[in-house]
Structure formats: structure tokens, C-alpha cells
Residue, then its C-alpha position, 0 to 999 in steps of 0.5 A: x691869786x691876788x687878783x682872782x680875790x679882788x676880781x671876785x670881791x668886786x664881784x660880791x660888792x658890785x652884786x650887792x651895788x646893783x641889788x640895793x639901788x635897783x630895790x630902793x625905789x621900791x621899798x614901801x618904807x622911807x627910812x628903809x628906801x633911804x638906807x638902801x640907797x645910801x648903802x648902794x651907794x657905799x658898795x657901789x663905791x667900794x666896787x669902783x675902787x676895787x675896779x680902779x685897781x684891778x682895771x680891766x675887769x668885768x662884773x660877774x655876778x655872785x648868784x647866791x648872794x643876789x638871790x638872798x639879796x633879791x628874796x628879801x625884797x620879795x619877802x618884805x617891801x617894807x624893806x626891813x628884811x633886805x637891811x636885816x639881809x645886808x646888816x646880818x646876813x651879807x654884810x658879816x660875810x663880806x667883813x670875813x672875805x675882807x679879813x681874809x684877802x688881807x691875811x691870805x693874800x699878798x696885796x699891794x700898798x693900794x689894794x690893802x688900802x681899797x680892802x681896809x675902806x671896804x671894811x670901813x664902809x660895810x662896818x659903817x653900813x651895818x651901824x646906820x641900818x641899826x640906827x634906822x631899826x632902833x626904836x622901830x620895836x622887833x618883828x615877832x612874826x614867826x614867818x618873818x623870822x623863819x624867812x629871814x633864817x633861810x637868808x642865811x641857810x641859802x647862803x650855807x648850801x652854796x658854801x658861804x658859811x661864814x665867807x664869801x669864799x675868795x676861792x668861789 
């Protein structure tokens, strides 16, 4: 069952990967294009690591989780609603998947290790999007707000309520 997990996490952050670096160069914010990129590039690396244990594996996309990702984009090309997405929405729930393996799973010294930096890396992703949204003043735009709630109710209807569930 360990490896179904990993298989499955790789597939959520090398999801996340692709959705951020194929994004950034078209956000109309700077800071928020930079952010993205930068946070690509963290998942990325936490999908090379988890595809480093697991060796032979083949990318499976999370539909869900690149819909939400992708909407939006397409619902802000500033960009503040794909961090939003990844600070309030994914992120969180990629944290509780991580928790998960690590308490449900019986993993090896070096899968535990690659878990534990993920953690790392998507807790330091969430920091660095609220610096870049400090002082940048909240968006009291009622459709703004409501689209950002369906981030997270689209991620419910496809059983992602609190998780990215290692049994998906």
C-alpha cells in the first residue's frame, strides 16, 4: 500500500508542478508570477524526490486538483487567486495527505524523509505567498470571493474534503 501512496502523492505535487510553471508566464502580476514560479518549482522538486524513491513511475494526473488550479487562472490573470488556490485551498490538503501517509503508512527511513521535506516545502510555500499578499489589502469583490469558495467546493464533490485521499 506504501507505494500506491507515494505513486499517488507524486501524482498530486507533479499536478501542482506542471499547473504553476505552465501559469506563471501568464499571470499579469509580477509578484504573483514570481511566487508561482518559485512554487513550481518547490513542487516540482518534491515530485523528483518522490519519483527518485519510487523509480519507475509515470505521472498520473489529479483531475480535480489541476481543474481547481487551472480555474483559477482563468478566473484571475493577476494571479492572486491561483496563490489564494494553492495557499487556502491545495496546499492544506496536500499538508493532511503528508500527515496521513506518514501516520497510516509503513514507509522506509528514505520515504519518511522525502514526506517530512514535502511538508517542509508546501508549509514554506504557504509562508512566502502570505509575504508576497501582505500590505496588498483584501479583494472585497463579492464574485471574487464567491469564485474562490468554489475552489474549495469543487475539491469536496470530488471527495477531497479535507485530503487529497491516499486511497484516490
Amino acid at each position: 500500500m506504501s507505494r500506491a501512496t507515494l505513486e499517488h502523492l507524486f501524482s498530486c505535487f507533479d499536478t501542482t508542478y506542471q499547473v504553476l510553471g505552465a501559469s506563471a508566464p501568464h499571470l499579469s502580476n509580477d509578484a504573483y508570477a514570481v511566487r508561482a514560479y518559485e512554487a513550481g518549482r518547490a513542487m516540482g522538486e518534491v515530485a523528483l524526490s518522490l519519483r527518485s524513491i519510487l523509480v519507475d513511475v509515470s505521472p498520473n494526473e489529479v483531475d480535480a486538483l489541476r481543474d481547481v488550479l487551472k480555474e483559477s487562472v482563468a478566473d484571475d490573470p493577476t494571479g492572486a487567486m491561483l496563490l489564494y488556490c494553492l495557499a487556502m485551498v491545495v496546499g492544506p490538503r496536500l499538508m493532511v495527505s503528508l500527515r496521513d501517509a506518514r501516520e497510516f503508512e509503513e514507509l522506509d527511513p528514505d520515504a519518511l524523509g522525502v514526506l517530512n521535506d514535502a511538508s517542509g516545502a508546501v508549509l514554506a510555500e504557504i509562508l512566502a505567498i502570505g509575504e508576497v499578499a501582505k500590505g496588498r489589502g483584501t479583494i472585497d469583490d463579492e464574485h471574487w470571493q464567491e469564485q474562490a469558495r468554489g475552489l474549495a467546493r469543487h475539491l469536496e464533490e470530488a471527495g477531497y474534503a479535507d485530503s487529497f485521499a491516499i486511497s484516490h
